[in-house]
C-alpha positions as CSV (number, residue, x, y, z in Angstrom):
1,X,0.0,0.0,0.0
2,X,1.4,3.5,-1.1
3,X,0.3,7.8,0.0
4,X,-2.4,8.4,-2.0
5,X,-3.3,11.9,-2.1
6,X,-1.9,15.1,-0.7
7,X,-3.3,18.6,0.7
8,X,-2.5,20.8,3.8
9,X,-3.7,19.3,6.8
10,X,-6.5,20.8,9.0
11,X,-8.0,19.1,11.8
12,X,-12.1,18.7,11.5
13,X,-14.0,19.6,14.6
14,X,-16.1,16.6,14.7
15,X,-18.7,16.2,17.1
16,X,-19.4,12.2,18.5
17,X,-22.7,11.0,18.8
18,X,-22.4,8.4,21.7
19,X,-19.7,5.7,22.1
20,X,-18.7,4.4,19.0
21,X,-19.2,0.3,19.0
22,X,-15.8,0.1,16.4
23,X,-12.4,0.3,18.8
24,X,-9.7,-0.1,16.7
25,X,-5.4,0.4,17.0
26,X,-2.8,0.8,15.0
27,X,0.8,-0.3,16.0
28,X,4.0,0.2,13.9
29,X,6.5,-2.6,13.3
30,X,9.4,0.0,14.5
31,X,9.0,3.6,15.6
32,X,11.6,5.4,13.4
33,X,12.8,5.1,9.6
34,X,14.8,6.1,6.4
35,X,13.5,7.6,3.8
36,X,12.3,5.1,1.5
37,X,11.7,2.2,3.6
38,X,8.4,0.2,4.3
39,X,6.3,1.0,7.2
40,X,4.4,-2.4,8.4
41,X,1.3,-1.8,10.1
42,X,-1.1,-3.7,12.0
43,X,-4.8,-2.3,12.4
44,X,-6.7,-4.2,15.0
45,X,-10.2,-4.2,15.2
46,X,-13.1,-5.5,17.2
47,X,-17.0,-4.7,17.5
48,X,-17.9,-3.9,21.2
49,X,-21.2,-4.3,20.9
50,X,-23.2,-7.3,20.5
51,X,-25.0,-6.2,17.5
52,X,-23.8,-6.2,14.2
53,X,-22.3,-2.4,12.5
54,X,-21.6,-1.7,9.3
55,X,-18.5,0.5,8.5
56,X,-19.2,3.0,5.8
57,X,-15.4,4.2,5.4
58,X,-12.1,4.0,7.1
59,X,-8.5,5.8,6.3
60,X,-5.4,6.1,8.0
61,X,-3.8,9.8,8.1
62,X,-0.6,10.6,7.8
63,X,0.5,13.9,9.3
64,X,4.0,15.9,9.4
65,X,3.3,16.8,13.2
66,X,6.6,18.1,13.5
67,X,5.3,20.9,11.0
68,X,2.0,20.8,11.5
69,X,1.2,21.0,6.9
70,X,0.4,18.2,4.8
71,X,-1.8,14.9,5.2
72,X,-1.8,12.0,2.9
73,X,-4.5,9.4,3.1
74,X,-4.0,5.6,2.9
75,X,-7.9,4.4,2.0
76,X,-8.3,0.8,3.7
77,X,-10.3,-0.6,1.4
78,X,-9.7,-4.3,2.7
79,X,-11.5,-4.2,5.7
80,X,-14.9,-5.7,5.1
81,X,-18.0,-2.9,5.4
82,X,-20.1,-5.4,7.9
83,X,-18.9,-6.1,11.2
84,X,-21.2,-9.0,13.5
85,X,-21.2,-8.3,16.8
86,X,-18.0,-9.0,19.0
87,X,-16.6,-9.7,15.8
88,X,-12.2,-9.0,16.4
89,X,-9.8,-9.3,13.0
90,X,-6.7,-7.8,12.5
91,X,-5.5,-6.1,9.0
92,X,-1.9,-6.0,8.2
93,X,-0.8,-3.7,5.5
94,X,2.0,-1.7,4.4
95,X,3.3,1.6,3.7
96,X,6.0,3.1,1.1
97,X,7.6,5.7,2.6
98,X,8.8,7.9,-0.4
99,X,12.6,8.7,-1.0
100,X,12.1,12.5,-0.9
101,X,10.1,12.1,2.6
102,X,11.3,15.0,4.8
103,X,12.5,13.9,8.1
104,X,10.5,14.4,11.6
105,X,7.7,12.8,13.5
106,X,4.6,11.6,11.4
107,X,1.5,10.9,13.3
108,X,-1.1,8.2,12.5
109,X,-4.7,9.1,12.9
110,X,-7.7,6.7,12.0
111,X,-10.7,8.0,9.8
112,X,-13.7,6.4,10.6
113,X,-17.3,6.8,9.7
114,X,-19.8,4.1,11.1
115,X,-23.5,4.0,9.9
116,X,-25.5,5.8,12.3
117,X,-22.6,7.9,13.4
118,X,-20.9,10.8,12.9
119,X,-17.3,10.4,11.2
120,X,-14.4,10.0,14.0
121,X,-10.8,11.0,13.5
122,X,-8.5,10.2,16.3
123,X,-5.0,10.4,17.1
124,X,-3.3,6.6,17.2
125,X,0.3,6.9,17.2
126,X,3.5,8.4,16.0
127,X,6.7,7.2,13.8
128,X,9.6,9.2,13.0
129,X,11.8,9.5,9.6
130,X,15.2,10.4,10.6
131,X,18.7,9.4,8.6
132,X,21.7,7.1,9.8
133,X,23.2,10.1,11.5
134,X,20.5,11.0,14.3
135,X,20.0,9.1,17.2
136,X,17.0,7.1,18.8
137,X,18.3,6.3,22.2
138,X,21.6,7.3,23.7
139,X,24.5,5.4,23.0
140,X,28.2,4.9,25.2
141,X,30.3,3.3,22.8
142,X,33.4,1.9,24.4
143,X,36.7,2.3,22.9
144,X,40.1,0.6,24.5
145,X,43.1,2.8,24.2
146,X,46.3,1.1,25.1
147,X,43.7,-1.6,26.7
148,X,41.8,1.0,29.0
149,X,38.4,1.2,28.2
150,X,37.1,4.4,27.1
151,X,33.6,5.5,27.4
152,X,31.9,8.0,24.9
153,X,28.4,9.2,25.5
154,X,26.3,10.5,22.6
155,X,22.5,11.8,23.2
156,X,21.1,11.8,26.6
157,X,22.4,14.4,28.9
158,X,22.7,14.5,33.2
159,X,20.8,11.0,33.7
160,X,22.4,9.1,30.6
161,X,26.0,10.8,31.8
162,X,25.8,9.4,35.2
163,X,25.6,5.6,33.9
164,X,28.8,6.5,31.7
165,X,30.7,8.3,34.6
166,X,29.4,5.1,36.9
167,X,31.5,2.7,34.4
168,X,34.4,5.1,34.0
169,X,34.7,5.1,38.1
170,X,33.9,1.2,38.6
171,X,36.5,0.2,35.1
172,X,39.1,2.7,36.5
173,X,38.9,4.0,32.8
174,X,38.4,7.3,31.4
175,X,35.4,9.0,29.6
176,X,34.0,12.3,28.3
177,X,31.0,14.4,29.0
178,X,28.8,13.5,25.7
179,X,29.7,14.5,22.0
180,X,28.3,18.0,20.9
181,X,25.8,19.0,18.7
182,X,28.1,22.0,17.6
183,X,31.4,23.4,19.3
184,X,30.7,24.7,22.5
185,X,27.0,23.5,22.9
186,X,25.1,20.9,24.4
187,X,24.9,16.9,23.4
188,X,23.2,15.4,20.3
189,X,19.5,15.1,20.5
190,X,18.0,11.9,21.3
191,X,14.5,12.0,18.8
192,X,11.2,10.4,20.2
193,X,9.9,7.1,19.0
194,X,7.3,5.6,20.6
195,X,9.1,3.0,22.4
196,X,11.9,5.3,23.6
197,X,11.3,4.4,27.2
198,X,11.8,0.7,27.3
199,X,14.4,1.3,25.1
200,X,16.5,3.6,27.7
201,X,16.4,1.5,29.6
202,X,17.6,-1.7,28.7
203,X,19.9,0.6,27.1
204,X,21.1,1.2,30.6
205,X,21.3,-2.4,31.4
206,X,22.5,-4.2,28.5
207,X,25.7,-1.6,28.8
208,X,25.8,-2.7,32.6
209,X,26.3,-6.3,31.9
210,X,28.3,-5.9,29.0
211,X,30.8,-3.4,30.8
212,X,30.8,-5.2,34.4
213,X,30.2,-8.6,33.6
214,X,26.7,-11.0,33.0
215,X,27.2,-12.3,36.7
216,X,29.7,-9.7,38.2
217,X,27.9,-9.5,42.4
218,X,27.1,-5.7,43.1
219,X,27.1,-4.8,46.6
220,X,24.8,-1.3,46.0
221,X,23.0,-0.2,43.6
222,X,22.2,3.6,43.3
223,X,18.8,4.9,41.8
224,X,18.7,8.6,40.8
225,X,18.0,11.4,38.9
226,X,21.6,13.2,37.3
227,X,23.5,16.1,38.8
228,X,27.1,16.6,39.4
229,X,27.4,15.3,42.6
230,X,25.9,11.8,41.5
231,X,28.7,10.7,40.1
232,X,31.0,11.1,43.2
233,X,28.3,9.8,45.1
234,X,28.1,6.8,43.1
235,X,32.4,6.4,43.6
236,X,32.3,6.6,47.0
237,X,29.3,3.8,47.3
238,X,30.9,1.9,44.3
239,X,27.5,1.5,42.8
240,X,26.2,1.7,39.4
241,X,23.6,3.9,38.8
242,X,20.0,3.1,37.4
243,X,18.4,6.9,36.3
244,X,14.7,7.1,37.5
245,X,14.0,9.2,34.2
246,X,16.0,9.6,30.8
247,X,15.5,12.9,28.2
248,X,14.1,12.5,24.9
249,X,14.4,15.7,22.2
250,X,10.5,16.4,20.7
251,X,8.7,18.9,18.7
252,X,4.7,18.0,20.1
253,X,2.9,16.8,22.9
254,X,1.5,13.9,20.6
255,X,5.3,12.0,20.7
256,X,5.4,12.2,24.8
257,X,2.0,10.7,24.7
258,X,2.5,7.9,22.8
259,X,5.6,7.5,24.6
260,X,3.4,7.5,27.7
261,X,1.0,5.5,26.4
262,X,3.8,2.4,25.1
263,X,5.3,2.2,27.8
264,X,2.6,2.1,30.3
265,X,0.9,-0.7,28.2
266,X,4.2,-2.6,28.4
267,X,4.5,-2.4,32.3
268,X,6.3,0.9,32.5
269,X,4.4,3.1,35.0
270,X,5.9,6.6,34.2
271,X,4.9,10.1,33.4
272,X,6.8,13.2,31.9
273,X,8.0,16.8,32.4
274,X,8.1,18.5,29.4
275,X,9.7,22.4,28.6
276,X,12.4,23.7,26.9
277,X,15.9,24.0,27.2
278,X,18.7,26.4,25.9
279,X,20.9,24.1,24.8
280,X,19.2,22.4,22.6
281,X,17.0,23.6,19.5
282,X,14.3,21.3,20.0
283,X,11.4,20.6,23.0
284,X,12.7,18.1,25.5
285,X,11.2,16.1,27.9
286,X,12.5,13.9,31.2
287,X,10.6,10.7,31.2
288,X,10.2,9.4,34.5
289,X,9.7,6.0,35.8
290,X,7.0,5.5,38.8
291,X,7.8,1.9,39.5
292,X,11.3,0.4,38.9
293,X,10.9,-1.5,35.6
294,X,11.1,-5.2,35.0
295,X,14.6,-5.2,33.8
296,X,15.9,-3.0,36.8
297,X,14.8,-5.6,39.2
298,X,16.1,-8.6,36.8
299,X,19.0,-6.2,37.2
300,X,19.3,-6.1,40.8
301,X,18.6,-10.0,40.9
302,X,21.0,-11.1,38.4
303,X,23.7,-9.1,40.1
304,X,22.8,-10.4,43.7
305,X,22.4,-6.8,45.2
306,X,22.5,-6.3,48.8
307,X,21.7,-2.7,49.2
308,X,19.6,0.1,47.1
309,X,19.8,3.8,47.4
310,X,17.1,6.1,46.5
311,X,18.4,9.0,46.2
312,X,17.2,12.7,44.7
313,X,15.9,16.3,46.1
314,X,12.4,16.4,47.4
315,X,12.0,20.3,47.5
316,X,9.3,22.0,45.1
317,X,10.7,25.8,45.5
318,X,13.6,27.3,43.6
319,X,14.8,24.8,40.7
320,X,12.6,24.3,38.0
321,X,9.3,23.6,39.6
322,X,6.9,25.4,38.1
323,X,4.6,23.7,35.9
324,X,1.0,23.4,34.7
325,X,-0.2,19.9,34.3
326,X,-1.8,18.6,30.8
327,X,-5.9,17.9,31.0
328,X,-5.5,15.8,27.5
329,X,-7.3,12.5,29.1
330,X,-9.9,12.6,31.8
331,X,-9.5,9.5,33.1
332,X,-5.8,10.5,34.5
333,X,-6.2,11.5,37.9
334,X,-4.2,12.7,40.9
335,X,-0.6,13.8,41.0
336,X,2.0,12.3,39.3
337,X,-0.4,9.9,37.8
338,X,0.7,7.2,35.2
339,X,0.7,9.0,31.6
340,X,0.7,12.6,33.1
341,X,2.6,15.4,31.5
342,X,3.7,18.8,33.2
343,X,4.7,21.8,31.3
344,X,7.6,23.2,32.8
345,X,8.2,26.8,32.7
346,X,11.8,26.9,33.9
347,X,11.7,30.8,33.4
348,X,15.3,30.4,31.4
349,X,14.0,32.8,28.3
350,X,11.8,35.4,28.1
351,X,9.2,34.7,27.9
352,X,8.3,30.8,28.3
353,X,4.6,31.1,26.8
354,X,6.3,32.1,23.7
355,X,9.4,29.9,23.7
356,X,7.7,27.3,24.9
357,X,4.4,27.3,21.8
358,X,8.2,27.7,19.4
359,X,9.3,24.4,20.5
360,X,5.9,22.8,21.3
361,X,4.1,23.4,17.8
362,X,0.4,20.9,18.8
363,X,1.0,22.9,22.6
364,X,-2.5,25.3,21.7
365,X,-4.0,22.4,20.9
366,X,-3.7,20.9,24.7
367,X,-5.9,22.4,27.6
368,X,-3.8,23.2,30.4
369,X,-4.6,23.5,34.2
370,X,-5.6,27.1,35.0
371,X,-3.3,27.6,37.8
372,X,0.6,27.3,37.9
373,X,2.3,24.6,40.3
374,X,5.0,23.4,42.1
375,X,6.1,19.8,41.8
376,X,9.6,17.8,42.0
377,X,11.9,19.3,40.0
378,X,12.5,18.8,36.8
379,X,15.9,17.6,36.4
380,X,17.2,16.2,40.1
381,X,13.6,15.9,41.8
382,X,12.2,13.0,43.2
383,X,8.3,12.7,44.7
384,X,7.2,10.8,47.7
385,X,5.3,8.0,45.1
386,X,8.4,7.3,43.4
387,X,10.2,6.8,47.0
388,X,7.2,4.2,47.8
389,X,7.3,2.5,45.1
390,X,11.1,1.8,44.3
391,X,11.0,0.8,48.2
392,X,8.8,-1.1,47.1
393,X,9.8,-2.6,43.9
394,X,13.5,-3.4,45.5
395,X,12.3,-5.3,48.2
396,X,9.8,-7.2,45.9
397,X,13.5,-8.4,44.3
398,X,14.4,-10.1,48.1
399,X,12.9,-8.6,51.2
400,X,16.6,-9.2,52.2
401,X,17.4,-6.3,50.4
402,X,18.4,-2.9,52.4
403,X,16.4,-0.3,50.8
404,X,18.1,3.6,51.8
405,X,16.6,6.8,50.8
406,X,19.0,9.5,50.9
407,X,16.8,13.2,50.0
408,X,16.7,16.9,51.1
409,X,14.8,19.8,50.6
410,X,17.2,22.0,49.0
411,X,19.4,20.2,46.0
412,X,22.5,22.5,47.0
413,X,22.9,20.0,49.9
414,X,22.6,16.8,47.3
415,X,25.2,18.9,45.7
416,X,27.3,19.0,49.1
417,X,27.4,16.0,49.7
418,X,29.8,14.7,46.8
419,X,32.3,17.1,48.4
420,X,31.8,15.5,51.7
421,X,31.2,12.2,50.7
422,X,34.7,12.2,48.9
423,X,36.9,13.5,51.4
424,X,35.2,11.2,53.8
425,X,36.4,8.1,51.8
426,X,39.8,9.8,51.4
427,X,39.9,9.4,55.1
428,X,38.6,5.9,55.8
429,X,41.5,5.0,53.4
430,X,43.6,7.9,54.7
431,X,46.6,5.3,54.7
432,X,46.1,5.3,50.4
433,X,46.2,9.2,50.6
434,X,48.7,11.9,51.5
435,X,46.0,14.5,53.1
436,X,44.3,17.0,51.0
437,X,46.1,18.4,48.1
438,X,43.5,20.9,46.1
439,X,40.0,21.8,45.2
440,X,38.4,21.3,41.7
441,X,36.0,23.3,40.4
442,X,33.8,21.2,38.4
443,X,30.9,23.2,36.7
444,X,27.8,21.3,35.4
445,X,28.8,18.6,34.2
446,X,32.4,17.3,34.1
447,X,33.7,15.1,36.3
448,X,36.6,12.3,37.1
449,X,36.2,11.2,40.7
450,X,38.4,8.6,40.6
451,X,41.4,10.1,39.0
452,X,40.4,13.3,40.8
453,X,41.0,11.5,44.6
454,X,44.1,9.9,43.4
455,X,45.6,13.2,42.8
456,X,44.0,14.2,46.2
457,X,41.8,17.1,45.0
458,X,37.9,17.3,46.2
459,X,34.9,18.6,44.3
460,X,33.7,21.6,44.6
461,X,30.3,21.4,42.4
462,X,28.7,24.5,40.8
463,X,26.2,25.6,38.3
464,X,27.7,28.3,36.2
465,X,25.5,30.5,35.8
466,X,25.2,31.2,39.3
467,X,27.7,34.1,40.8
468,X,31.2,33.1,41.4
469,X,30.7,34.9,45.0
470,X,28.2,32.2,45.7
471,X,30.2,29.3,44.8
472,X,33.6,30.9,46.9
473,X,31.4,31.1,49.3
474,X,30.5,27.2,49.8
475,X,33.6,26.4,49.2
476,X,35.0,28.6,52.6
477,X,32.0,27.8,54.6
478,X,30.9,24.4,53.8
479,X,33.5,22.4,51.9
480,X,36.5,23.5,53.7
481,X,34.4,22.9,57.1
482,X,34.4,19.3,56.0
483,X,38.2,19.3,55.0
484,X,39.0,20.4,58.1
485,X,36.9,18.1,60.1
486,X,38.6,15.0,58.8
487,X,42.0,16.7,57.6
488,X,42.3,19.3,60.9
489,X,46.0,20.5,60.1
490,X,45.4,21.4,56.2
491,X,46.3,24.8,55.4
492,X,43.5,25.7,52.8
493,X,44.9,28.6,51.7
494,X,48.1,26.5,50.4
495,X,45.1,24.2,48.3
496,X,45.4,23.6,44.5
497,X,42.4,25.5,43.1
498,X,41.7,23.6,39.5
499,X,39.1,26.0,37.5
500,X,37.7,22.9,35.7
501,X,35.9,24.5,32.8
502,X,36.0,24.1,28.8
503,X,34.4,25.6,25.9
504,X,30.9,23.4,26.6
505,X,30.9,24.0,30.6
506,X,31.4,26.9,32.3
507,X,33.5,28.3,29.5
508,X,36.4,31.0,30.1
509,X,34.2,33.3,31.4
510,X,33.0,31.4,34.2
511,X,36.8,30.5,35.2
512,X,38.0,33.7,35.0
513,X,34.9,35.0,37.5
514,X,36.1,32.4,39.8
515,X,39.7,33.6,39.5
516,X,38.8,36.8,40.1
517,X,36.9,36.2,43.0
518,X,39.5,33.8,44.8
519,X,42.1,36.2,43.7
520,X,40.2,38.9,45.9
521,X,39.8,36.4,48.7
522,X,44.0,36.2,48.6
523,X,44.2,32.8,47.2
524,X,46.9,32.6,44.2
525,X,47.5,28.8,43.6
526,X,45.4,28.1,40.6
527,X,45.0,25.3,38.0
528,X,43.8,26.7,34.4
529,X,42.3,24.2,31.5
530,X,42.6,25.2,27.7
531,X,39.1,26.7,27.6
532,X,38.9,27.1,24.1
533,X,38.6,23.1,24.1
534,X,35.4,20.9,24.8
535,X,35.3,18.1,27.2
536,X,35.1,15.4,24.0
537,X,37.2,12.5,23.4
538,X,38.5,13.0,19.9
539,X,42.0,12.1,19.2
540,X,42.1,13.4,15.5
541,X,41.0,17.0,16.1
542,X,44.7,18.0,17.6
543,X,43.1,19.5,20.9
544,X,43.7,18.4,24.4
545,X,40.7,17.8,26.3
546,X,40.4,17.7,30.4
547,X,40.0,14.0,29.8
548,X,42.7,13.5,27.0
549,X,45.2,14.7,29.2
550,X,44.1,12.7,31.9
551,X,44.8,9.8,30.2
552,X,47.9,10.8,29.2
553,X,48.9,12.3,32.8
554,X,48.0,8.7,33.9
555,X,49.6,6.5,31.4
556,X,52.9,8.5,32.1
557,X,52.8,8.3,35.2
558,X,51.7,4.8,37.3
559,X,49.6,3.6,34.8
560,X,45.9,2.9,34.4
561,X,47.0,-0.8,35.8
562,X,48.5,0.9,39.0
563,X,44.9,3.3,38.9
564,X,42.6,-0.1,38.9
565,X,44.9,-1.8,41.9
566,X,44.9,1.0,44.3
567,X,41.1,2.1,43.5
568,X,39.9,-1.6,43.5
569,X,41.7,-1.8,47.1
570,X,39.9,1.3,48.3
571,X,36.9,1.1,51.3
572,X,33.7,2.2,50.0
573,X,31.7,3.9,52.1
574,X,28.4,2.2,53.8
575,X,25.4,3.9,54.8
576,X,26.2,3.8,58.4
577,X,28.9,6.5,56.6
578,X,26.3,8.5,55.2
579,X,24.3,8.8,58.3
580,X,27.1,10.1,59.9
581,X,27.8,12.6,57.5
582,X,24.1,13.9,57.9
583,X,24.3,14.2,61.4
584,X,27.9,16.3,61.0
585,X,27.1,18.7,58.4
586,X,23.4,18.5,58.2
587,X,20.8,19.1,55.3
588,X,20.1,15.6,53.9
589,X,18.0,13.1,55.7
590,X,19.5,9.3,55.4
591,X,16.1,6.9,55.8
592,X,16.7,3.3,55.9
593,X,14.0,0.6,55.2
């Protein structure tokens, strides 16, 4: 079956006259293609009602919804016109995408006109036609240099990075931030399809067991959002990290309600936060697991895990919190209900209405709440029905399982805590360690815990478009507080202070306001990157990277062999640690079972 017929597309207002009998879907064999590939579709159909119905006509749409313009129409004139009652059959037909096809996402909607009723168009589902360069899920591919694995992330961006930084720390390998979309800017976009949550996340897993081994015991496992401080965090715990939500790059509501709507029909409880971003020239959205997934617990089985930690920030000021939630199906109730969508309005241009109807091109068509609210944020928020339910979902693996929740109010004290939680494993190994040696200032989001502690430096994590007086601030009033509790002689003014930026975070400007600031302050020994480079593995383009001389720093010195024995030999910390370190320096609650 080929498009037949082509015209711009305008949605009729059509007006139902009871419940139709006819229910019928339409599923796609995959969600995204090339140009000129075949589309197979299967229509299923059944009769409701116990009396026969005669169908007068039916069509499948096609629609550009990335655009908005044109329809073509695929007539089904296979399906028979008189339907018995209860009567079920299922059509299988094809379609011929044409070689000039422009890429973006194509939604599906059914045509329908039963006798006795008034013809019903409704949305079914989307696909999306993309070329071999654009990405459907992110990828880490895994590259050995001089046998040490190096990780390279591509799409995705704080919750994909973390599961690349959590094999760079547990390998005692190397990795980057994620591959650019242009010099300077943020990571490749990740495109919806409808099955881009199930694919996430065996993504996540199927790298897991291919990087740590099939049957490799984990101790703790770490469940999370991303933000800078996870990755240290997940160091000092020596636990891989499962993301509670991943982000997906979209031009309409339509794609994150089929995503919604796939997943949730395939055992994936989840809803989505949906806004803009300035990084990136399309609409993205987190998608958010409510329940921990099938293959997370076969996960956590396979790998005979003793502990899970839950952690994430719980507050629902400051941040991006403000949202209005999507009325687009009335039987969704509550918050945070399965297949809900929140429109954030992060206030990060603008004017968000505007920006926000840019990036979202179906957004008029979708009623929102009235009133604005606050919820989880968007990005390192967790909410009290995703704490119950991964509680619960752990200890449905083994009630043997120690379930930990580790949360606070205000995310700066998540962020805290990697500083803390580093230097607090430096000293339970203090005989591996020669004291304190410097600071790094790692802006959102670049990070090397391991190789950072062996050189004895200790993060100091920032957002960079906050004020540099903010972030000297922390780091005299809170991180050298915790320096000084376990390392009481270190003189901090004699610290190495490494401004840890590049081109793609925090960027010259950023370092130099930090220089400035600790210059004032009377500190002098500084660290400077090349911040004309990004943080991107690339050993063609002639540029040194943060991580490429790393690697090289390393290899000339003990060796990445000599990295994996000493950090291999190293004490994690247990939860019993992180208790202690909320009842020292406060702001993070530890909750256990």
């Amino acid at each position: 079956m080929v498009f037949i017929g082509c015209k711009d597309y305008k949605q009729e207002n059509v007006v139902r006259e009871g419940e139709h009998p006819i229910k019928i879907e339409v599923t796609l064999n995959k969600g995204a293609y090339n140009a000129g590939e075949t589309i197979n579709v299967r229509i299923g159909i059944e009769n409701h009602n116990s009396k026969s119905v005669s169908i007068e006509t039916i069509s499948l749409k096609i629609v550009n919804i990335s655009e908005g313009l044109s329809f073509r129409t695929l007539e089904l004139k296979e399906i028979e016109n008189r339907w018995d009652g209860k009567k079920k059959y299922t059509e299988i037909t094809e379609i011929d995408l044409p070689s000039n096809i422009k890429k973006g996402a194509y939604g599906i909607y059914l045509v329908l006109k039963e006798e006795g009723y008034i013809k019903e168009e409704t949305y079914q589902t989307f696909f999306r036609v993309i070329d071999n360069n654009e990405l459907t899920v992110f990828d880490i591919e895994t590259e050995k240099v001089d046998n040490v694995p190096v990780f390279k992330l591509d799409g995705g961006m704080s919750a994909e990075y973390i599961v690349e930084k959590s094999a760079e720390n547990l390998s005692s390998g190397i990795s980057h931030s994620w591959k650019v979309n242009a010099p300077g800017s943020g990571p490749n976009h990740v495109l919806a399809t409808p099955n881009y949550l199930e694919k996430s996340v065996s993504k996540t897993v199927d790298f897991y067991n291919e990087t740590l081994g099939i049957n490799t015991e984990i101790e703790t496992v770490l469940i999370t959002t991303g933000f800078p401080s996870i990755p240290y965090i997940s160091n000092t715990l020596k636990a891989p990290v499962l993301p509670m939500h991943y982000l997906v790059s979209v031009n309409t509501v339509k794609e994150i309600q089929t995503i919604l709507k796939t997943a949730n029909d395939n055992g994936i409880a989840s809803y989505a936060t949906l806004s803009h971003d300035p990084s990136v020239p399309y609409a993205v959205s987190w998608v958010k697991l409510l329940e921990l997934p099938k293959e997370y617990k076969d996960f956590i089985k396979q790998h005979k895990v003793k502990n899970v930690v839950v952690l994430g920030a719980t507050g629902t000021s400051g941040g991006e919190t403000k949202a209005k939630q999507l009325l687009y199906d009335g039987s969704i109730k509550g918050e945070y209900a399965n297949k809900s969508i929140y429109i954030m309005y992060p206030g990060t241009s603008p004017d968000d209405v505007k920006t926000l109807n840019e990036k979202i091109v179906d957004l008029k068509d979708f009623k929102q709440q009235e009133s604005y609210i606050r919820i989880a944020d968007w990005e390192s928020g967790i909410n009290q029905k995703q704490i119950t339910n991964f509680k619960e979902g752990a200890k449905s693996v083994s009630p043997s399982i120690f379930v930990v929740t580790i949360t606070a109010e205000d995310l700066g004290r998540l962020y805290a805590l990697g500083g803390y939680s580093t230097i607090a494993m430096m000293n339970k190994n203090k005989e591996k360690f020669d004291g304190v040696k410097g600071v790094v200032f790692n802006p959102y989001l670049i990070s090397h815990p391991v190789i950072e502690m062996k050189k004895g430096f200790v993060p100091l994590l920032y957002w960079q478009l906050v004020g540099a007086e903010y972030t000297v601030y922390n780091m005299e009033n809170d991180l050298f507080k915790a320096i000084k509790h376990f390392y009481p002689t270190t003189d901090v003014k004699e610290l190495s202070l490494w401004l840890n930026s590049t081109r793609n975070f925090g960027a010259k400007w950023s370092a130099n306001n930090l220089m400035n600031e600790l210059t004032k302050k009377g500190y002098s020994n500084f660290i400077e990157n090349n911040y004309e480079v990004d943080e991107v593995w690339n050993l063609s383009d002639g540029l040194d990277s943060p991580c490429e001389l790393l690697f090289k720093e390393i290899k000339e010195s003990s060796g990445f062999d000599s990295l994996k024995h000493w950090n291999n030999s190293l004490k994690p910390l247990t939860i019993k640690d992180i208790e202690e370190l909320s009842s020292i320096f406060g702001g993070f609650q530890v909750e256990t079972n």
